[in-house]
FIDRENDO-940427 format. One record per residue: residue in three letters; x, y negated, z of N, C-alpha, C, O in turn; residue number from 0. Coordinates in steps of 0.001 Angstrom, whole numbers. Example, Ala and Ser with C-alpha at 12.3 -4.5 7.8 and 13.67 -1.06 7.14 Angstrom:
// FIDRENDO-940427
res / n_east / n_north / n_up / ca_east / ca_north / ca_up / c_east / c_north / c_up / o_east / o_north / o_up / n
ALA / 13190 / 5690 / 7800 / 12300 / 4500 / 7800 / 13200 / 3300 / 7800 / 14236 / 3319 / 8465 / 0;
SER / 12850 / 2250 / 7080 / 13670 / 1060 / 7140 / 12900 / -30 / 7870 / 13409 / -1138 / 8039 / 1;
***
This chain:
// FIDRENDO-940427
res / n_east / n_north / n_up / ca_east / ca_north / ca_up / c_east / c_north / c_up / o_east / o_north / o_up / n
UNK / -47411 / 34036 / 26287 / -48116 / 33948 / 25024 / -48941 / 32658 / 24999 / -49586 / 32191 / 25938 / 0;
UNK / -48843 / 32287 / 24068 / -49718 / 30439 / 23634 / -50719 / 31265 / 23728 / -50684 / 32466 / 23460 / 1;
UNK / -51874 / 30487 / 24208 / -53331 / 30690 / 23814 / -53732 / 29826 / 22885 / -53427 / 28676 / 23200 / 2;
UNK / -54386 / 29923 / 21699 / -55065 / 29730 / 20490 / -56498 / 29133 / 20512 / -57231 / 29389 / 21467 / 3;
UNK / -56846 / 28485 / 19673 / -58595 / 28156 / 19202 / -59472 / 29645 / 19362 / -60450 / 29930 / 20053 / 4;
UNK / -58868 / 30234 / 18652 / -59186 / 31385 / 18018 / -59398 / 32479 / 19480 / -60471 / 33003 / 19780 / 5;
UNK / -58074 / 32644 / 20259 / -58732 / 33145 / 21409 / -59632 / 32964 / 22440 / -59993 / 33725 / 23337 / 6;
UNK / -59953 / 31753 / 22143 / -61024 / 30482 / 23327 / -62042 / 31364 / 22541 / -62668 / 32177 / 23221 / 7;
UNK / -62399 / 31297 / 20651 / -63484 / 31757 / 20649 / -64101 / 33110 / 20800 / -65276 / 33317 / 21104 / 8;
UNK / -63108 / 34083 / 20535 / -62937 / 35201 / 20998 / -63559 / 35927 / 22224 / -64408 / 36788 / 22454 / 9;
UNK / -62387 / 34845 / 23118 / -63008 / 35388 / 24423 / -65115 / 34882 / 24828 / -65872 / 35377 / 25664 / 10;
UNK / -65283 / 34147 / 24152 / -66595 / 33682 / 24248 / -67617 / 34860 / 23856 / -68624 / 35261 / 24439 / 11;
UNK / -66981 / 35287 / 22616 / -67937 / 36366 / 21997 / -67859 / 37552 / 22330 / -68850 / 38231 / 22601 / 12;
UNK / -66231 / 38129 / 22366 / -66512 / 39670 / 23082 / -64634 / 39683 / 23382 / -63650 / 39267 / 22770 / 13;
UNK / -64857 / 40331 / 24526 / -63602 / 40526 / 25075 / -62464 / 41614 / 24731 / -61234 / 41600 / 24783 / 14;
UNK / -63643 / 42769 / 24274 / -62567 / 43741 / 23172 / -62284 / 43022 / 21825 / -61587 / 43746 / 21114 / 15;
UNK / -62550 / 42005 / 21323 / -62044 / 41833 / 19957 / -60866 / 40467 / 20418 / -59902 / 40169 / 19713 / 16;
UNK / -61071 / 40064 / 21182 / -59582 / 39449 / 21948 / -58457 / 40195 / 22145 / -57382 / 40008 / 21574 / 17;
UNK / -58699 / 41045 / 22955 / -57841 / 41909 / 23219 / -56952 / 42305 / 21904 / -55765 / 42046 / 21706 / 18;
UNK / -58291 / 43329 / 20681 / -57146 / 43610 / 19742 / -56610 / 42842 / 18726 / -55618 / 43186 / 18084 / 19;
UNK / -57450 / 41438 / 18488 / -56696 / 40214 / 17972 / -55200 / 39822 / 18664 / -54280 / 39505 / 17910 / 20;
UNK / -55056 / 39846 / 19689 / -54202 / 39428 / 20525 / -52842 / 40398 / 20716 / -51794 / 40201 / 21332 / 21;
UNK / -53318 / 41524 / 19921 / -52340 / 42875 / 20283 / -52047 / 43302 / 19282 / -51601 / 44448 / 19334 / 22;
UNK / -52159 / 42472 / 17533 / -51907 / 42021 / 16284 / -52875 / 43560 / 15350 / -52414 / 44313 / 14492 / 23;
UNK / -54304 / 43547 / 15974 / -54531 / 44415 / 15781 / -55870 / 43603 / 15584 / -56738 / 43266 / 16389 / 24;
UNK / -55632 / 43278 / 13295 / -56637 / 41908 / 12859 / -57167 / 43136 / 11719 / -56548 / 44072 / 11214 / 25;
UNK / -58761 / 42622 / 11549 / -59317 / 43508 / 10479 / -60088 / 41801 / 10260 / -61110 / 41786 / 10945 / 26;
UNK / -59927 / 40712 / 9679 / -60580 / 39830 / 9190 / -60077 / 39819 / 7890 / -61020 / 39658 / 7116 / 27;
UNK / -58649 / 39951 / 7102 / -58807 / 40479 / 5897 / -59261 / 41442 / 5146 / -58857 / 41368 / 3985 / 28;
UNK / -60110 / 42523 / 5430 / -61497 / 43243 / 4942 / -62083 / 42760 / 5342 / -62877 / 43614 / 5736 / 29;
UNK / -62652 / 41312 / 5827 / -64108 / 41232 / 5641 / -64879 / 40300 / 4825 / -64593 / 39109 / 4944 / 30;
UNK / -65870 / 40657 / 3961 / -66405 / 39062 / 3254 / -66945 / 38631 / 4018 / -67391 / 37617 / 3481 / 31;
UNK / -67327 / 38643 / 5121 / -67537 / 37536 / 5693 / -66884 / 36576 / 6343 / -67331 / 35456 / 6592 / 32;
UNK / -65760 / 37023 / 6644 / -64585 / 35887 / 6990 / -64200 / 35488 / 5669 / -63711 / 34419 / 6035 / 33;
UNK / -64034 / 35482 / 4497 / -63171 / 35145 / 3248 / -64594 / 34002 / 3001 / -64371 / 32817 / 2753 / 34;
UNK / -65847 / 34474 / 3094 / -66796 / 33341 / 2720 / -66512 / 32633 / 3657 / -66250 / 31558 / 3119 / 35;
UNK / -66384 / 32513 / 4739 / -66480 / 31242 / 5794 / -65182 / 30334 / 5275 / -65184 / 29103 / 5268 / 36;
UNK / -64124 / 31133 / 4862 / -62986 / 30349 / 4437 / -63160 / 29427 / 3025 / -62929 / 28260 / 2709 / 37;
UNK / -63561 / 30316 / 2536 / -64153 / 29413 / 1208 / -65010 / 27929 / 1615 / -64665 / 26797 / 1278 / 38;
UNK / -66474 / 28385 / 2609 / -67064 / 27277 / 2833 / -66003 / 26384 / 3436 / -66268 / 25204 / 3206 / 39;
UNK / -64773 / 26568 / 4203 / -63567 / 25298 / 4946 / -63472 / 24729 / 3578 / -63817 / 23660 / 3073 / 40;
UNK / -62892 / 25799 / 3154 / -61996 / 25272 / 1421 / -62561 / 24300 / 788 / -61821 / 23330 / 952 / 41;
UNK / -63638 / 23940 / 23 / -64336 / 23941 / -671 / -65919 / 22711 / -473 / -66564 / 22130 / -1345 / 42;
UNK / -66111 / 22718 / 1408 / -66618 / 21881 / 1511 / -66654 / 20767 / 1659 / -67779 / 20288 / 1516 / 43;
UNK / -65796 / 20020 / 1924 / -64831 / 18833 / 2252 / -63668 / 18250 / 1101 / -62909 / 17362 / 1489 / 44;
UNK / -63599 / 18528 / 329 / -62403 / 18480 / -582 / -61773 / 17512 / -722 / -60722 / 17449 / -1358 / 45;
UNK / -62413 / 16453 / -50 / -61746 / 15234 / -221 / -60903 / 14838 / 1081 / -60161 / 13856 / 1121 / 46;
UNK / -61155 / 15907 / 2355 / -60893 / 15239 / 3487 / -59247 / 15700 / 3777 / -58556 / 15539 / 4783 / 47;
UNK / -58974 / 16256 / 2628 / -57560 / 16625 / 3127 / -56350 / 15448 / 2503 / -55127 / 15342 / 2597 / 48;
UNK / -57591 / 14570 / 1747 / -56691 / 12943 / 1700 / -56342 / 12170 / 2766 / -55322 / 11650 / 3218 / 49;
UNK / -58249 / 12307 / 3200 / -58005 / 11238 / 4581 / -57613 / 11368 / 5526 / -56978 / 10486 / 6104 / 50;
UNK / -57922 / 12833 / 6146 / -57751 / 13490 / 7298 / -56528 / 14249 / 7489 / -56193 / 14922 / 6514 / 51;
UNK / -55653 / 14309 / 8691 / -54843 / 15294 / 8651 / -55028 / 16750 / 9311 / -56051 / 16873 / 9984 / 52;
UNK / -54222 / 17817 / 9218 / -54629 / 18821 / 9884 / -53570 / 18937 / 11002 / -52414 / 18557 / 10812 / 53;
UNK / -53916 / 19380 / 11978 / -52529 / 18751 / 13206 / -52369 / 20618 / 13997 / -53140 / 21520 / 14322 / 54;
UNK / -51393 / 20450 / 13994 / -50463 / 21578 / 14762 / -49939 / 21219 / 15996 / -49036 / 20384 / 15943 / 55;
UNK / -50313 / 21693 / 17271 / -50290 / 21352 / 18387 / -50270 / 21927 / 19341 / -51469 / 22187 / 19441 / 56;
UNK / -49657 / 22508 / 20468 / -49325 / 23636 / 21207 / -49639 / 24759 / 20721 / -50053 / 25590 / 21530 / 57;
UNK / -49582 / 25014 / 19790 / -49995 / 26751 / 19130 / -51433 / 26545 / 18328 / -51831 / 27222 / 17380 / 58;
UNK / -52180 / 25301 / 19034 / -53634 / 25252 / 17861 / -53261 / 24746 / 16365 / -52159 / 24409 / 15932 / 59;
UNK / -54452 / 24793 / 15741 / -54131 / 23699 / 14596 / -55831 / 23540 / 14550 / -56673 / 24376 / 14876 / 60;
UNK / -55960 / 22605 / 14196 / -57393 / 21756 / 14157 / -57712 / 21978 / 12619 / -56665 / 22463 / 12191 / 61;
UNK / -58373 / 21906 / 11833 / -59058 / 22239 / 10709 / -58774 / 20813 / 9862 / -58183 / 20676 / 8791 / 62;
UNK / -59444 / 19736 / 10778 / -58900 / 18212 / 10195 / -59239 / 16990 / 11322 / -60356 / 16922 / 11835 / 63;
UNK / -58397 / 16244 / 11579 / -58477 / 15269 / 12542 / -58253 / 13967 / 12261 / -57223 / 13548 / 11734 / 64;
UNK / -59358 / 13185 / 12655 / -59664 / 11716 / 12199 / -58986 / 10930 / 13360 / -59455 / 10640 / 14461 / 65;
UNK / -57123 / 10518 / 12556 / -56448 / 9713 / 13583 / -57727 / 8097 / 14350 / -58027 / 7499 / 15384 / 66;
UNK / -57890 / 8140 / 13480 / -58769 / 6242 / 13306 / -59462 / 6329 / 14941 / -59199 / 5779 / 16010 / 67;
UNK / -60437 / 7292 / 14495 / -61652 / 7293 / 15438 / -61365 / 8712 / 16650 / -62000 / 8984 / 17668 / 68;
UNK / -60510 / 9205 / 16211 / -59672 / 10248 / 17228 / -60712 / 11617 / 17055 / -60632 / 12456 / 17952 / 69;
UNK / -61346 / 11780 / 16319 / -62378 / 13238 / 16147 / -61846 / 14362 / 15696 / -61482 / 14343 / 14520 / 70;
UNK / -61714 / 15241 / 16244 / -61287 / 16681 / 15403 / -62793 / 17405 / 14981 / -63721 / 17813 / 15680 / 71;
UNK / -62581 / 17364 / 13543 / -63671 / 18113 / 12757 / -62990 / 19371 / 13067 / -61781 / 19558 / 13201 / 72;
UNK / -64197 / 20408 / 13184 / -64384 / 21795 / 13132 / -65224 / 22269 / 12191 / -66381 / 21896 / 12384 / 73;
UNK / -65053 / 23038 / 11123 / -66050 / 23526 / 10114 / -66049 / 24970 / 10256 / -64991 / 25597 / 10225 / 74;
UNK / -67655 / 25775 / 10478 / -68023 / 26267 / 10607 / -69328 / 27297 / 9742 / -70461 / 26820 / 9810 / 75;
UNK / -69216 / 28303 / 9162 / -69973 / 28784 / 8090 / -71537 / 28860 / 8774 / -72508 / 28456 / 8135 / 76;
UNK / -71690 / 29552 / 10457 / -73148 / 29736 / 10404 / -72980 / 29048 / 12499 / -72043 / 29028 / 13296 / 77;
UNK / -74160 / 28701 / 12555 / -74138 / 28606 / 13749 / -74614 / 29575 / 15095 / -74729 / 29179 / 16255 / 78;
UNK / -74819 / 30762 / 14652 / -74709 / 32053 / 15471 / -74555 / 32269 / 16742 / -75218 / 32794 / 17637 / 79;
UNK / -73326 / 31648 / 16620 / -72287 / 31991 / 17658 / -71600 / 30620 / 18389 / -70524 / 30387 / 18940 / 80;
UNK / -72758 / 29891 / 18101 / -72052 / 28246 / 18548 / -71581 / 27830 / 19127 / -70741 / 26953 / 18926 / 81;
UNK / -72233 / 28702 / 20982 / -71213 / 28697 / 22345 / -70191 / 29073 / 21924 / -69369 / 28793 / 22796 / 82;
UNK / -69710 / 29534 / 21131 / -67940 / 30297 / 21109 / -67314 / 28744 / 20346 / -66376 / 28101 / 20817 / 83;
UNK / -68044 / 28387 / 19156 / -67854 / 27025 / 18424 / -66805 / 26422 / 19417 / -65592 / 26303 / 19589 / 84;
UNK / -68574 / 25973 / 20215 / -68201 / 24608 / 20669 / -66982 / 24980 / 21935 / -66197 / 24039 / 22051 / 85;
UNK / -66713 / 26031 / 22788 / -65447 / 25968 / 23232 / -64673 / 26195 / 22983 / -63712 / 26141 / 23751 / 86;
UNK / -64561 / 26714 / 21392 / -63167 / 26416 / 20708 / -62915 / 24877 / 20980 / -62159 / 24343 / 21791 / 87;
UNK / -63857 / 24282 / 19968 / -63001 / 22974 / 20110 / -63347 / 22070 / 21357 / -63020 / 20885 / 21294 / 88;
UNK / -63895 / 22475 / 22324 / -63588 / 21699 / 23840 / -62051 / 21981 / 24097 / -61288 / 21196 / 24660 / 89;
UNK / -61645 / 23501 / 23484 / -60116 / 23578 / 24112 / -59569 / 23127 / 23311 / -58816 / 22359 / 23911 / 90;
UNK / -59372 / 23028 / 22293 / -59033 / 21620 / 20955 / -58567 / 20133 / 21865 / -57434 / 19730 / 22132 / 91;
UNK / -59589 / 19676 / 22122 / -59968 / 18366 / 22865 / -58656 / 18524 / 23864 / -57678 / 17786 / 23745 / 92;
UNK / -58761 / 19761 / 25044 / -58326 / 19937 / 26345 / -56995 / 19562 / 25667 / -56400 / 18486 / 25727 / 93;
UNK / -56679 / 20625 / 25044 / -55003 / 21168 / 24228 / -54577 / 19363 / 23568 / -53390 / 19175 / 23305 / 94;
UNK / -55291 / 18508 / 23412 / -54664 / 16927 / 22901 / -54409 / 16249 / 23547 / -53478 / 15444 / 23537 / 95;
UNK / -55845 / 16586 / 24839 / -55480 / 15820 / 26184 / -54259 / 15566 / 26980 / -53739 / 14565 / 27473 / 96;
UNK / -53959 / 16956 / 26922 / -52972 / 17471 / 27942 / -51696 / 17494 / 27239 / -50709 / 18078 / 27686 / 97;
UNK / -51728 / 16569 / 25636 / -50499 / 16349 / 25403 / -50499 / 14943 / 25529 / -49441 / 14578 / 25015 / 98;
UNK / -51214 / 13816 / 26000 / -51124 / 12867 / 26015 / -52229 / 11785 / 25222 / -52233 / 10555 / 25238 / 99;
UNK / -53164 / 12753 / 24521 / -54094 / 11992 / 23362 / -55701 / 11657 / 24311 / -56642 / 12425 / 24511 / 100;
UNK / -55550 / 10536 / 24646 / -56745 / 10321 / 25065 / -57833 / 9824 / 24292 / -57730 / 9276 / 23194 / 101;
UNK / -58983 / 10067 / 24988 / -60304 / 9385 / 24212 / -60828 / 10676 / 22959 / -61853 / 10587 / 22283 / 102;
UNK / -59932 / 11702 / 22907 / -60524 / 12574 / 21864 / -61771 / 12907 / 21829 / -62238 / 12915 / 22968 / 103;
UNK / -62491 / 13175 / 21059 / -63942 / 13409 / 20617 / -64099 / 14780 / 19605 / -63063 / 15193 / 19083 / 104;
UNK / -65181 / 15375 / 19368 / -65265 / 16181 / 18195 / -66126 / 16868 / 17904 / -66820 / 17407 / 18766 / 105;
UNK / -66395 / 17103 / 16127 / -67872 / 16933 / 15498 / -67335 / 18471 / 14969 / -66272 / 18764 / 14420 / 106;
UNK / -68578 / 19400 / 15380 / -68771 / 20886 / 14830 / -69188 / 20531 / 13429 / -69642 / 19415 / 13178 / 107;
UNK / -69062 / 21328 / 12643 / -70041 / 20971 / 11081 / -70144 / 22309 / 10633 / -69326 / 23229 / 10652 / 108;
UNK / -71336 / 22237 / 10217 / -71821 / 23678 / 9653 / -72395 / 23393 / 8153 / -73614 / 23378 / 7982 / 109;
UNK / -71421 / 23148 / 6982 / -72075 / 22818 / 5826 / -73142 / 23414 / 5300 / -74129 / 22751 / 4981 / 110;
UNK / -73088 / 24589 / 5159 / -74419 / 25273 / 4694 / -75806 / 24894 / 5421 / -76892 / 25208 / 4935 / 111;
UNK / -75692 / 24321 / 6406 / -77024 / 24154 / 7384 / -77127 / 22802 / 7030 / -78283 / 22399 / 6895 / 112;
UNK / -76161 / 21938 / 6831 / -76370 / 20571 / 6665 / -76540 / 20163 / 8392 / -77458 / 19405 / 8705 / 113;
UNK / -75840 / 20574 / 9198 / -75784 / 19943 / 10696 / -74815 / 19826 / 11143 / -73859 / 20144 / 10435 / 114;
UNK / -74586 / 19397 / 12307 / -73680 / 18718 / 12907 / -73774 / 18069 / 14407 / -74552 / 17230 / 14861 / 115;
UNK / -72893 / 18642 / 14890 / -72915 / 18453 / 16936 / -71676 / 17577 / 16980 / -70772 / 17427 / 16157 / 116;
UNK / -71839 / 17166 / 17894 / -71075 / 16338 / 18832 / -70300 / 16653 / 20002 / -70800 / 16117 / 20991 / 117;
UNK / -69086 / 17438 / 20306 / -68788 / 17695 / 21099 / -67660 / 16951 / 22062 / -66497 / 16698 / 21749 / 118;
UNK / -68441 / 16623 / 23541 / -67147 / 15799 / 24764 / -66521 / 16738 / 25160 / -66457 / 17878 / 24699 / 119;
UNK / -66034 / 16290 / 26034 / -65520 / 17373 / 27280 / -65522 / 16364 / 28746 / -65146 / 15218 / 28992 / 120;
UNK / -66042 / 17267 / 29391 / -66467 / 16794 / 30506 / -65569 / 17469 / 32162 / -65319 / 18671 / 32256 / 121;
UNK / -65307 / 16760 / 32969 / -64537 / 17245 / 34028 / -64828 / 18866 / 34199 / -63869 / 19638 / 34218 / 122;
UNK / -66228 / 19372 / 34326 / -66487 / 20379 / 34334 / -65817 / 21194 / 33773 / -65186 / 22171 / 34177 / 123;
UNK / -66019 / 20640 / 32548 / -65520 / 21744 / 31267 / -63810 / 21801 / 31152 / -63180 / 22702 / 30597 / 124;
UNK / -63196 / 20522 / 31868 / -61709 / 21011 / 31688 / -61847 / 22163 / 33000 / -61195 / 23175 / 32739 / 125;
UNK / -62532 / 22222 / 34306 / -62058 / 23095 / 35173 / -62311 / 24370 / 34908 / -61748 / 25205 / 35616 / 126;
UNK / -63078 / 24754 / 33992 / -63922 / 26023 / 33214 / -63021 / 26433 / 32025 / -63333 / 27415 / 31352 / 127;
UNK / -62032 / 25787 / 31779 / -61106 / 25482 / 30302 / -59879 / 26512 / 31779 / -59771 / 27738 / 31759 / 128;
UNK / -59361 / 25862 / 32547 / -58427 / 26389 / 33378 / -58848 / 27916 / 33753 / -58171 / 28778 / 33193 / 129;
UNK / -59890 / 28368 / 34639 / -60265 / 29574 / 34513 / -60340 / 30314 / 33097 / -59814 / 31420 / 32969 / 130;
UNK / -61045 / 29651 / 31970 / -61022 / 31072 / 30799 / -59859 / 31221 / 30744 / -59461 / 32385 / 30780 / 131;
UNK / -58545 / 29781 / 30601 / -56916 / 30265 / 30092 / -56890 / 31707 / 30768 / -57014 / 32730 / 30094 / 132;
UNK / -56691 / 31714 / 32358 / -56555 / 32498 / 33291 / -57115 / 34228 / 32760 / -56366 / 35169 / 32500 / 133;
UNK / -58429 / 34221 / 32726 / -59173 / 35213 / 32025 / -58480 / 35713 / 30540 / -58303 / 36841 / 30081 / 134;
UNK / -58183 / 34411 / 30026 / -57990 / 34977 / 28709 / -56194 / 36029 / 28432 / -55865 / 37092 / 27906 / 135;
UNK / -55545 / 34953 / 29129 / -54151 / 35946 / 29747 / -54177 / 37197 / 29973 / -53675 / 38134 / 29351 / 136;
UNK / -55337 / 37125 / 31721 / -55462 / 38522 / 31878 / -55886 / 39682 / 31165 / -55698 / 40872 / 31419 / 137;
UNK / -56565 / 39058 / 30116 / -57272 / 39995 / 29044 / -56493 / 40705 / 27924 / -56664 / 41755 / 27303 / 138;
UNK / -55630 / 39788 / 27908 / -54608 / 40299 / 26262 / -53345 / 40434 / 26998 / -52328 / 40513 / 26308 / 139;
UNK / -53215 / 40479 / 28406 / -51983 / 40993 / 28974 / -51844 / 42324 / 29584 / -50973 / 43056 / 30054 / 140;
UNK / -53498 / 42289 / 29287 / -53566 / 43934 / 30247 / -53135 / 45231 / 28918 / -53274 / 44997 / 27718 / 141;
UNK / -52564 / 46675 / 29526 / -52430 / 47697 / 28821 / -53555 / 47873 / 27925 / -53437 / 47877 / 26699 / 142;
UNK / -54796 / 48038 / 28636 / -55655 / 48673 / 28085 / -57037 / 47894 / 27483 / -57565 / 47060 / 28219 / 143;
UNK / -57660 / 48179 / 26067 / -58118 / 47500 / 25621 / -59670 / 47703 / 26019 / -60198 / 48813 / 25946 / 144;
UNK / -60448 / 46407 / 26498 / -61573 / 46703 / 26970 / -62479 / 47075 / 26339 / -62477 / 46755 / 25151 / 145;
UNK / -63736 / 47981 / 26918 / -64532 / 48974 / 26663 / -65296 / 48412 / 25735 / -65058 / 47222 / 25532 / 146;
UNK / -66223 / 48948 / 25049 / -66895 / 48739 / 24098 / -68701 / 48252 / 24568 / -69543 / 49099 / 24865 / 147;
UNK / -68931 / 47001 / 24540 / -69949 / 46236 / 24376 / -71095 / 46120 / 23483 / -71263 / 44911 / 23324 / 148;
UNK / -71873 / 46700 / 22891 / -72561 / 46683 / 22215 / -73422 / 45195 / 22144 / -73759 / 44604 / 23169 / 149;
UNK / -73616 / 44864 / 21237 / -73975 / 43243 / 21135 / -75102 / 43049 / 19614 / -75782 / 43732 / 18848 / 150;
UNK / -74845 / 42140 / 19778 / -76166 / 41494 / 18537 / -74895 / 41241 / 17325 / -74906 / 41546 / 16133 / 151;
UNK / -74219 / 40814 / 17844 / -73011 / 40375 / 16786 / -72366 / 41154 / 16172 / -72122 / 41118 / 14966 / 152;
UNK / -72030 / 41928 / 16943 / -71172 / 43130 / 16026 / -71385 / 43915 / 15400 / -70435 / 44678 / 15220 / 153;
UNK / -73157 / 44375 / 14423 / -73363 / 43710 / 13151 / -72186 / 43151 / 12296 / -71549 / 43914 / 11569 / 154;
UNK / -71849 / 41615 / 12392 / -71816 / 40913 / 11216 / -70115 / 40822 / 11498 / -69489 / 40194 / 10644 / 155;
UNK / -69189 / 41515 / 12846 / -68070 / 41282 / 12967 / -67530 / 42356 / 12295 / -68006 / 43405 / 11862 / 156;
UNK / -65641 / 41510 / 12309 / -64542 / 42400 / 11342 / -64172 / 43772 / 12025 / -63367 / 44509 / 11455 / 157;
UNK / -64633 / 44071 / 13010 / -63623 / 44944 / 13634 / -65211 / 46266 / 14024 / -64902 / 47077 / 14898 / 158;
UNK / -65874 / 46347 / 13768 / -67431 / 46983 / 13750 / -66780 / 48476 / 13638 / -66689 / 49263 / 14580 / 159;
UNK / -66161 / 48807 / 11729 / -65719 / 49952 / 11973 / -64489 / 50717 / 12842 / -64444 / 51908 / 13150 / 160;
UNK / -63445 / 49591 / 13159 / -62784 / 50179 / 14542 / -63546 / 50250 / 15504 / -63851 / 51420 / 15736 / 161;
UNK / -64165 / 49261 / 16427 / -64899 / 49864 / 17700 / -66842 / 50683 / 17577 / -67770 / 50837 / 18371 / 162;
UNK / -66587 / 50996 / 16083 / -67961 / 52120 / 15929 / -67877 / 53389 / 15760 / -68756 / 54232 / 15938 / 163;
UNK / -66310 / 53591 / 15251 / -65717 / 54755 / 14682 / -66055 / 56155 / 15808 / -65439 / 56178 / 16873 / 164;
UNK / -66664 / 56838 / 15609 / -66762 / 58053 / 16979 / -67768 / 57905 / 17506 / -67975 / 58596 / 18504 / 165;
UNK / -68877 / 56885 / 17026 / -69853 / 56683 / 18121 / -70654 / 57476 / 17169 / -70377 / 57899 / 16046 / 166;
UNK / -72059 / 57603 / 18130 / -72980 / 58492 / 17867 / -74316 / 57804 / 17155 / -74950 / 57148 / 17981 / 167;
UNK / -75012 / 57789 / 15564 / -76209 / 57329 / 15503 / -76722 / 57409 / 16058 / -76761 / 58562 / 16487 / 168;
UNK / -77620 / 56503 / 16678 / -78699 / 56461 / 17497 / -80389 / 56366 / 16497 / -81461 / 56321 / 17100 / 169;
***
């Protein structure tokens, strides 16, 4: 199985919603909050789908990438969850590298906030890129889908009423 942007960020945030992303088991079409974040892609940039292309590349696709200056923009609705962000697109970076694209660079953007990071990748981070692949395999290769985590996030995630369903008010 290709590993994805999407599972890099996944696995960052919670390891049961990898799992049932990965096991075609998606609840992001019920949610408004994924359809707003899509809107803010849509909608904030409108011009960049002149300049910029969007690139398809071992199984990723980048949002929009500045051949010139070699940057893959990432657009992003809230910054929450930013560690998951920013190693999406470190594995962005890794995934260009490792087809031959050197010198890549790349800018998180969070329109609604009006900010914007800068993300390298650093030796570290490709050897930390090799272990999550590893992790992330083992995770969506295994039978059984991992246990339920209670978190700050899952609140505002798609999959809340599958892994809340049966539980007990507290």
């Amino acid at each position: 199985m290709k590993i994805t942007g999407t599972h890099f960020n996944y696995y960052q945030v919670c390891k049961r919603k990898l799992w049932l992303f990965a096991n075609g088991i998606t609840m992001e079409h019920t949610s408004d909050l994924v359809y707003e974040g899509k809107l803010i892609h849509e909608e904030s940039y409108p011009q960049r789908s002149a300049k910029y292309e969007e690139v398809e590349i071992d199984g990723i696709k980048v949002d929009y990438y500045d051949t010139g200056n070699k940057i893959i923009h990432e657009i992003k609705k809230s910054d929450k969850i930013e560690r998951a962000h920013e190693w999406q697109l470190k594995y962005y970076i890794y995934i260009f590298e490792r087809n031959g694209m050197e010198g890549v660079t790349g800018i998180l953007e969070y329109p609604v906030l009006r900010k914007k990071d800068l993300i390298y990748l650093s030796d570290i981070d490709r050897e930390m890129i090799c272990e999550m692949e590893h992790d992330i395999l083992q995770i969506i290769e295994s039978d059984s889908c991992p246990s339920l985590e209670k978190k700050r996030v899952c609140k505002n995630c798609s999959y809340i009423d599958f892994c809340y369903s049966g539980e007990e008010e507290e």
